[in-house]
C-alpha positions in Angstrom: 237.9 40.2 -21.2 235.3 37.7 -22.3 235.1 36.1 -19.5 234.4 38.8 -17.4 231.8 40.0 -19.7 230.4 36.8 -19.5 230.2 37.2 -15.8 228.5 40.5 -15.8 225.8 39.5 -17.9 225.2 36.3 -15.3 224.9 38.5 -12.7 222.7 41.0 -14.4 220.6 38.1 -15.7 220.8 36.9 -12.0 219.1 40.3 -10.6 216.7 40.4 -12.9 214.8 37.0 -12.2 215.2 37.5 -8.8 213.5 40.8 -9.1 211.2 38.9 -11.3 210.4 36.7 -8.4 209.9 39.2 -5.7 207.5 41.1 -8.2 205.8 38.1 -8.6 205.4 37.4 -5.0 204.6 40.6 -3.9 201.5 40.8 -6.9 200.5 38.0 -5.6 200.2 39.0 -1.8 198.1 41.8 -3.1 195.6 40.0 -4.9 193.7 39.1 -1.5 193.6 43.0 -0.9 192.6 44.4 -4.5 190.0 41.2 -4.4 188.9 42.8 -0.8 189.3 46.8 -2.0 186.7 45.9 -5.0 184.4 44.3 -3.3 183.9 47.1 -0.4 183.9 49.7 -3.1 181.3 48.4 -4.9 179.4 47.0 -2.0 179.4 50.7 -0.5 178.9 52.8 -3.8 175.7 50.1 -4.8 174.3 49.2 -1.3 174.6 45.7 -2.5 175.9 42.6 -1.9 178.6 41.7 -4.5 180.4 38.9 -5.4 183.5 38.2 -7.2 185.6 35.3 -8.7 189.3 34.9 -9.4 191.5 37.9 -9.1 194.8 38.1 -10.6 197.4 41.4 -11.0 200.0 42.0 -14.0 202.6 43.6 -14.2 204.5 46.2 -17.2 201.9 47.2 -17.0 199.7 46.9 -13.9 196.2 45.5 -14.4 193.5 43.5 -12.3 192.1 40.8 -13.9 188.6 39.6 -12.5 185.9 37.1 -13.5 182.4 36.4 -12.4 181.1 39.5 -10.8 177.9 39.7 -9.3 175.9 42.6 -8.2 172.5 41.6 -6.4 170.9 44.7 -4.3 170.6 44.3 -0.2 171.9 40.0 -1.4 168.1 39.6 -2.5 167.5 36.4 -4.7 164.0 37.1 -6.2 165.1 39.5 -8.7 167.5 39.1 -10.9 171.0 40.5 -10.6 171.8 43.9 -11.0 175.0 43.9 -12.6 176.7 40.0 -14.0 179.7 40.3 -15.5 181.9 37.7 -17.1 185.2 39.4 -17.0 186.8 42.4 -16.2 190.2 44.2 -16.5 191.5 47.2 -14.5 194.4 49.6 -15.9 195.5 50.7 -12.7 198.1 53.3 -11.5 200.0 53.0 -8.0 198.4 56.0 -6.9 195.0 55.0 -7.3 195.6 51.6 -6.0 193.6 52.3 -2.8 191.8 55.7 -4.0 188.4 55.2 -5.9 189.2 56.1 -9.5 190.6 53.8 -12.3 191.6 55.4 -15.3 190.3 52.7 -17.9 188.6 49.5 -18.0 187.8 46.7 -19.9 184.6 44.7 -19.4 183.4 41.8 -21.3 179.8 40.2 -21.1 178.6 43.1 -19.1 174.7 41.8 -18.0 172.5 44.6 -16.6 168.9 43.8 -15.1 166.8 46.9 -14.2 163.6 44.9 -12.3 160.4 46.2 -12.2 158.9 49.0 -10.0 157.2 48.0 -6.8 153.4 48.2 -7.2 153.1 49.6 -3.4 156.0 52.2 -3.8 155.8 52.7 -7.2 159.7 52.2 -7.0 162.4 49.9 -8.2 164.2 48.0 -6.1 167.6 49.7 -6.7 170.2 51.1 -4.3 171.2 54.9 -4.6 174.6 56.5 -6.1 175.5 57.6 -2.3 174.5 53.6 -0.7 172.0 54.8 2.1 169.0 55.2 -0.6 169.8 59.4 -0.8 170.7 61.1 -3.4 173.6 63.2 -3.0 175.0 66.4 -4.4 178.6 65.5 -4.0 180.0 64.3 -7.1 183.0 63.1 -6.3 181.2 60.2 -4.1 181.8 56.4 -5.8 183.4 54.6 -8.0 184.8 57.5 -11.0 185.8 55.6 -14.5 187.6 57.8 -16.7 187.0 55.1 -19.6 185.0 52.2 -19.9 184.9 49.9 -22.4 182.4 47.3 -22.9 181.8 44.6 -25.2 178.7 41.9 -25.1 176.8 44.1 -23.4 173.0 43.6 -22.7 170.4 45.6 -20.9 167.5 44.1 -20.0 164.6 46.8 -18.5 161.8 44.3 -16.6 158.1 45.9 -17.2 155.8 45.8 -14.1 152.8 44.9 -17.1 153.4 40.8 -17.3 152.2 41.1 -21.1 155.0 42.9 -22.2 158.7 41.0 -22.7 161.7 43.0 -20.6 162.8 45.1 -23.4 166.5 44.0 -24.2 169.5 46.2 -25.7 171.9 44.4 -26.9 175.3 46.2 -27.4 177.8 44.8 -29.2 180.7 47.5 -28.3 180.6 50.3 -26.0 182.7 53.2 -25.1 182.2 55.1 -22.2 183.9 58.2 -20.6 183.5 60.4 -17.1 181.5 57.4 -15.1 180.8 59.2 -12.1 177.6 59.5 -10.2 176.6 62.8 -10.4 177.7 63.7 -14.0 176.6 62.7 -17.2 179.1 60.2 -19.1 180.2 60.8 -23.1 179.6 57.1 -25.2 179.7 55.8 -28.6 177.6 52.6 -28.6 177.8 49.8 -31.9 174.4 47.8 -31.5 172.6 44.8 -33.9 169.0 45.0 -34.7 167.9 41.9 -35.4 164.6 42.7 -37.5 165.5 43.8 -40.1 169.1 42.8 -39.2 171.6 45.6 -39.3 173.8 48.0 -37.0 173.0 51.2 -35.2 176.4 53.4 -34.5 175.5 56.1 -31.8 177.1 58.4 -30.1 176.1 61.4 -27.4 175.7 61.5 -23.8 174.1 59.5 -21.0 173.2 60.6 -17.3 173.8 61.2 -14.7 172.1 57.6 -13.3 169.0 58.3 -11.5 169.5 55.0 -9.6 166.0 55.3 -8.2 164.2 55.7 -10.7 166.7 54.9 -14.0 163.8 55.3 -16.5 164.5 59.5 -15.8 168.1 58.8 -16.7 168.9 61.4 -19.2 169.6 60.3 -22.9 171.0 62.3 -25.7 172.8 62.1 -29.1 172.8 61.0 -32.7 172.9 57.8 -34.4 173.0 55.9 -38.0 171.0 52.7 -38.5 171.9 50.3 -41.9 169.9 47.2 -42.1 168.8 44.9 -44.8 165.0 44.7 -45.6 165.4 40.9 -46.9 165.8 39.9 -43.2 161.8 40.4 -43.0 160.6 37.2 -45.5 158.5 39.1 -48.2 160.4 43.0 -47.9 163.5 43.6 -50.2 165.8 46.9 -50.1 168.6 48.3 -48.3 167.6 50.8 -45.5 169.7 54.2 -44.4 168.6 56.2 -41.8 169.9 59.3 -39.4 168.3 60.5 -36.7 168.7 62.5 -33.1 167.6 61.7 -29.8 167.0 63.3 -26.2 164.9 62.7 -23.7 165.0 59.8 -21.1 165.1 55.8 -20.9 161.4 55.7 -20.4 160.2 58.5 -23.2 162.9 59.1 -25.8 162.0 61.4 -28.3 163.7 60.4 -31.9 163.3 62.5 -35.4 165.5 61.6 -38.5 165.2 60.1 -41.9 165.2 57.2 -43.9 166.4 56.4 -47.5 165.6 52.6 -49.1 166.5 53.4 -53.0 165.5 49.8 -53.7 162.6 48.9 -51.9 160.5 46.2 -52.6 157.7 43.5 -52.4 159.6 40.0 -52.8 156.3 38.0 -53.3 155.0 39.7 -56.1 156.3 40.0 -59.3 156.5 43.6 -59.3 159.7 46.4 -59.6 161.6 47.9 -57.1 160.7 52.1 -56.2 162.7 54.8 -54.2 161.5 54.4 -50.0 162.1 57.8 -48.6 161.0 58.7 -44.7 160.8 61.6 -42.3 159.8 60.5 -39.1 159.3 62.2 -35.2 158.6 59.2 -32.8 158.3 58.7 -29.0 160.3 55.5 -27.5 159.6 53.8 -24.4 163.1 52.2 -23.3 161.8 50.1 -20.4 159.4 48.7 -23.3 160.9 49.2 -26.7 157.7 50.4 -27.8 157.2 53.5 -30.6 154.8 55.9 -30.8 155.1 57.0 -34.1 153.7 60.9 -33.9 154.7 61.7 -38.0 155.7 60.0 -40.6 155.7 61.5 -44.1 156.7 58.5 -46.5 157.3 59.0 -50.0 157.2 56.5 -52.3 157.9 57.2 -56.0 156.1 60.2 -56.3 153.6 58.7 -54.0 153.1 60.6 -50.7 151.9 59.8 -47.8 151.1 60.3 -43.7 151.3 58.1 -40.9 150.4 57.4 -37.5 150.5 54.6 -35.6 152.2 52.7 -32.9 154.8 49.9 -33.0 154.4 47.2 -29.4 155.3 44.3 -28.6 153.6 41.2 -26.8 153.9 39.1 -24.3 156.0 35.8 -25.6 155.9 37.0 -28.9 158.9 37.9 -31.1 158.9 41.0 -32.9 156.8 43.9 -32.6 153.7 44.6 -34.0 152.7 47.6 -36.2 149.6 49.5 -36.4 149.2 52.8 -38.1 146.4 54.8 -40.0 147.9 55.8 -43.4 146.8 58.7 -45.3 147.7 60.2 -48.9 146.1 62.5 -51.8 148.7 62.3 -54.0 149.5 58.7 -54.2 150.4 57.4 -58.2 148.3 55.0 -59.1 150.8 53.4 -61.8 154.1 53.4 -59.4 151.8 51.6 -57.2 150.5 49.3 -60.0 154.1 48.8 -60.8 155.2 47.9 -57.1 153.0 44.7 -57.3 153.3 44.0 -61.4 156.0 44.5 -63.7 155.7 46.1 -67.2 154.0 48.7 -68.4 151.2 49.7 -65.5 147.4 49.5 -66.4 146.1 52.3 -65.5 147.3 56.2 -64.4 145.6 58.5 -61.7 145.8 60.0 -58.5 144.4 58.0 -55.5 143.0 59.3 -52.1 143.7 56.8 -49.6 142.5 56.9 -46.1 143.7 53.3 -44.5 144.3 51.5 -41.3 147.1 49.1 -41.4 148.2 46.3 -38.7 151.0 44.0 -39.4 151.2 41.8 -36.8 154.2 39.8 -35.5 155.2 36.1 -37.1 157.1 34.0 -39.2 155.0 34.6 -42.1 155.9 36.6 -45.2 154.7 39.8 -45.1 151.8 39.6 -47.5 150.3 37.0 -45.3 150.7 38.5 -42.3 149.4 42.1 -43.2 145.9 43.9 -43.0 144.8 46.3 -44.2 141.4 48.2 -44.3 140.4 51.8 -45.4 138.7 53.7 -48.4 140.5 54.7 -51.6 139.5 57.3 -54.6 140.9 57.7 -58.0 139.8 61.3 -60.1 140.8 61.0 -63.9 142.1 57.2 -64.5 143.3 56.7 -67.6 144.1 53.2 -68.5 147.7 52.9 -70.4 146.7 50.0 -72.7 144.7 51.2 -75.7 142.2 48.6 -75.8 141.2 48.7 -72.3 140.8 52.5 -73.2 139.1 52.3 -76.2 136.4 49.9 -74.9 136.2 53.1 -71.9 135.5 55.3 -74.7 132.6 53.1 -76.7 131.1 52.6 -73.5 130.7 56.3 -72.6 129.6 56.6 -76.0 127.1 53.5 -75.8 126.2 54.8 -72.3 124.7 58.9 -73.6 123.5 57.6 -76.7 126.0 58.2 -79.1 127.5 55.4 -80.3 129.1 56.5 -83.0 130.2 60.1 -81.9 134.2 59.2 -82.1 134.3 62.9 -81.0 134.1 60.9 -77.0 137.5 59.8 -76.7 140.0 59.5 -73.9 137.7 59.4 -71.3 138.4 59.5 -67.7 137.2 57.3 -65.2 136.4 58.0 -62.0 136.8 55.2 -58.9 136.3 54.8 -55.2 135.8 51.9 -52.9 135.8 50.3 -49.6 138.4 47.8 -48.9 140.3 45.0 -47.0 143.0 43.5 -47.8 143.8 39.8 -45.8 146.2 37.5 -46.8 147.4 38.8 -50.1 143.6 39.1 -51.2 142.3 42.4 -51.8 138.1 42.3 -50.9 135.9 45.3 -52.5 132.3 47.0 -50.9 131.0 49.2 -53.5 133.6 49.3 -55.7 132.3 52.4 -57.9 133.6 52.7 -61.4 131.8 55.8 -63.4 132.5 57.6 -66.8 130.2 59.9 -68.2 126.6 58.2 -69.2 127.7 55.2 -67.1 127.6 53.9 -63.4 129.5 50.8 -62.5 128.8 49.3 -59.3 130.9 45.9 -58.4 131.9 43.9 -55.2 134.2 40.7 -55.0 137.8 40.0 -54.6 140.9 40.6 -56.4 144.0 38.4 -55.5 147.5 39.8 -55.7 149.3 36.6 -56.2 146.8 34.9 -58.6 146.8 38.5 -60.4 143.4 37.2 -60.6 139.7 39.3 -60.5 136.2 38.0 -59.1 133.4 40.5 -59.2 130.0 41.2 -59.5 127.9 43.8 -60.2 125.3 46.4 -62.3 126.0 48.9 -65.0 123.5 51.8 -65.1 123.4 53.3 -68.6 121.6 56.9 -69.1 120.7 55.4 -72.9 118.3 52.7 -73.4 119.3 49.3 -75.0 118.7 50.8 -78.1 120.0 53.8 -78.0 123.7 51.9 -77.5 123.5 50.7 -80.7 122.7 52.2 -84.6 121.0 51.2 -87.7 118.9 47.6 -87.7 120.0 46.5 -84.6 118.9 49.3 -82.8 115.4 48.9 -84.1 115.4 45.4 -83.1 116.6 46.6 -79.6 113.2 49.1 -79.2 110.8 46.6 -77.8 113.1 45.4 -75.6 113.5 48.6 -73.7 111.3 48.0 -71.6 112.7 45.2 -70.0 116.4 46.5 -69.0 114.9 50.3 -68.1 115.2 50.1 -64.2 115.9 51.5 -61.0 115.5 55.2 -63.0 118.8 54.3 -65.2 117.8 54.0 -69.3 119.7 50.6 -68.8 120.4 48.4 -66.1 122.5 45.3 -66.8 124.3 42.9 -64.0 127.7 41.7 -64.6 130.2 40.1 -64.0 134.0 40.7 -63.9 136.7 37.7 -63.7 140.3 36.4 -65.3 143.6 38.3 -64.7 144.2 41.8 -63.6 145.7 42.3 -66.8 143.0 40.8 -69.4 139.8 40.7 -67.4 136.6 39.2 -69.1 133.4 40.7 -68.6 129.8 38.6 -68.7 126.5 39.3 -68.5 124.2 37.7 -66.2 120.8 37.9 -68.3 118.2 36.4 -65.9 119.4 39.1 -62.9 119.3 41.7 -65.7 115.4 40.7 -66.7 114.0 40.4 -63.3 115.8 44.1 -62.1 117.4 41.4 -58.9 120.9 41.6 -57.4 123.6 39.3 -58.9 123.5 35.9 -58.6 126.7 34.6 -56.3 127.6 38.0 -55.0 131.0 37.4 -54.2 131.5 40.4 -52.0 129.4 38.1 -49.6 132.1 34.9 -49.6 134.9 34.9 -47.0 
């Protein structure tokens, strides 16, 4: 009994690895043909000259394995490729062996390469979905995927403008269903941005290819976007955003929101505040550039509008961003508290019309940014009771009432011109004005020294005398004379300097005498 058992399972064992060895052959005879049935299909379906590597079937279950495919439209050499890909691999079915549908694919280092349009035409040099440059109605012509999926995969759009780089989108994984020409395909797409560095997930619908003119392909869908703000040297927060899109490849329209609960300015010693942004953009996809149509940012309790654009250059990394910022209800002690920590200086409201550029580089942030623009503050109160109270005796000093304590918690008012280059804020007619008194200062304030240089003249409506009581204002009276210019009681030139937080004030007496400007007006250094 044994030994017969022993028997059968030789023969069975036998059978099988003879069967083995016919499969084996008989895969291998096909190779030639599948290498051969690939190559005309795509040939046909792309107008193009195609080229492909080692082909190789499998069997339980049946799959093509390819390498090094090559797509180049008509065989032409001065573009790039169409289509490179490293490796490929077919799930295949014995009825579709020779038919034109594959139910599922598997692509890896998938390189596409859309070149520019022709200046003469005005067209790209790309074949059609039906292969004799017409578009056709019939949609079951070419290749039909029921699934593709696609990791390492990088699109690279080439601009006709030579200033601008070919806009790259690089897509880490890819899943795409219905690839046929005529109909628009389902996908889910995991991409990296590298500045700031994080991952988009998005999902939608894509097509049907307009092969002649792929920048009117169709585009739809929704996305997610985290990314880490420390990835730009000087920024600090973690970013969330949502956001639809439709449109095409060449003009995407793009609306959603973004949450940052931590932003922050890593160079200056300041605290973090709530980011929040609604935002209804226009992207070029053959360029990468944004045209930012609204943005309402709030930060803190700070609000604010923008406009702008965001481009890139030529042989530059990164993309450049210029917008005109607006607010009337920005805080002036969040802000104060963005850039310093502890208790901020001063409260208020500021009115802020600004342009802003922040060009690409290497640089931190504070470095690299400009800014220039007008601001206004109504009703500043300054937090630190000795600042305050010396804002009180000089309204007091200024309408001839120094001792009237009835003057107290006065509110200034403030408005300036501005640019800010390199960290260093610089101020024309920096106005500062309580009631009886006119400050008027220009110079520089430095937001990583925390340090102040200005200049300028105090207008008084009292006379020097009048500031003051008792004795000293009688000694004051002849003197009158002598600071009583320019229609002001008193007229006095100045100068501010030290920190932002304890700034020192000094008079500049032979200015002051002669009614002149002040000395080393530092408004005037660069």
């Amino acid at each position: 009994m044994r030994k017969r058992t022993r028997i059968i399972i030789g023969t069975l064992v036998a059978v099988i690895a003879i069967a083995g060895v016919g499969t084996a052959v008989s895969l291998r005879s096909l190779e030639p043909r599948l290498h051969d049935w690939v190559t005309s299909n795509l040939s046909k379906s792309l107008d193009s000259k195609v080229e492909l590597g080692e082909v190789h079937l499998s069997w339980m279950p049946l799959r093509l394995h390819a390498k090094n495919l090559t797509v180049r439209h008509h065989g032409r050499t001065d573009i790039p490729p169409m289509l490179v890909v490293s490796s490929f691999t077919v799930d295949l079915k014995p009825t579709e062996l020779w038919s034109s549908t594959v139910d599922r694919v598997w692509v890896d280092g998938l390189e596409i390469s859309i070149p520019p349009k022709d200046p003469e035409t005005g067209k790209r040099p790309l074949p059609s979905a039906s292969g004799d440059g017409k578009k056709t109605g019939d949609e079951g012509s070419g290749f039909v995927i029921r699934q593709l999926l696609a990791t390492n995969t990088r699109l690279a759009v080439i601009p006709r403008d030579s200033n601008k780089n070919p806009k790259v989108w690089d897509v880490h994984e890819l899943d795409m269903k219905n690839l046929r020409a005529a109909e628009p395909a389902t996908f889910t797409a995991s991409v990296i941005n590298p500045i700031p560095y994080g991952n988009i997930e998005a999902s939608g619908h894509f097509g049907p290819w307009q092969s002649g003119e792929p920048g009117t392909t169709a585009l739809n869908g929704e996305y997610t976007f985290d990314a880490d703000l420390g990835t730009i040297d000087g920024l600090g927060g973690k970013l969330a955003a949502i956001g639809q899109m439709s449109g095409t490849i060449e003009q995407i329209s793009t609306r959603g929101q973004t949450k940052t609960p931590d932003f922050r300015l890593t160079e200056l010693d300041g605290t973090s505040l709530p980011l929040q942004t609604a935002y209804d953009a226009v992207v070029d996809g053959t360029k990468g550039d944004v045209e930012l149509k609204h943005v309402d940012v709030t930060l803190g309790k700070s609000r604010f509008d923008a406009r702008g654009v965001v481009e890139g250059t030529k042989g530059v990394k990164g993309k450049r961003v210029v917008v005109n910022v607006k607010s009337s209800s920005a805080n002036l002690g969040e802000l104060l508290h963005l850039v310093s920590k502890g208790q901020p200086a001063a409260e208020g409201t500021l009115i802020i019309d600004a342009a802003m550029d922040l060009p690409q580089g290497k640089d931190k942030v504070l470095r690299r940014l400009a800014l220039e623009g007008s601001v206004r503050a109504e009703r500043v109160m300054f937090a630190n009771d000795s600042v305050q109270n010396k804002i009180d005796e000089l309204s007091r000093k200024a309408q001839g009432r120094p001792t009237d304590e009835s003057i107290n918690d006065v509110a200034s008012r403030m408005a300036t011109q501005f640019a800010l280059r390199d960290g260093v804020f610089t101020y024309r007619r920096l106005s500062f004005n309580v009631q009886g008194a006119s400050v008027q200062l220009d110079g520089t304030h430095s937001l990583r020294a925390k340090t102040l240089d200005l200049s300028g003249i105090v207008l008084l409506n009292a006379t020097v005398s009048q500031t003051q009581t008792g004795f000293r204002s009688l000694l004051l009276k002849p003197f009158d004379p002598l600071f009583k210019k320019n229609g002001a009681g008193t007229r006095l030139v100045i100068t501010v300097a030290g920190t932002q937080d304890q700034p020192k004030i000094g008079l500049q007496l032979g200015p002051t005498i002669k009614g002149e400007a002040p000395s080393g007006r530092v408004a005037s250094k660069r």
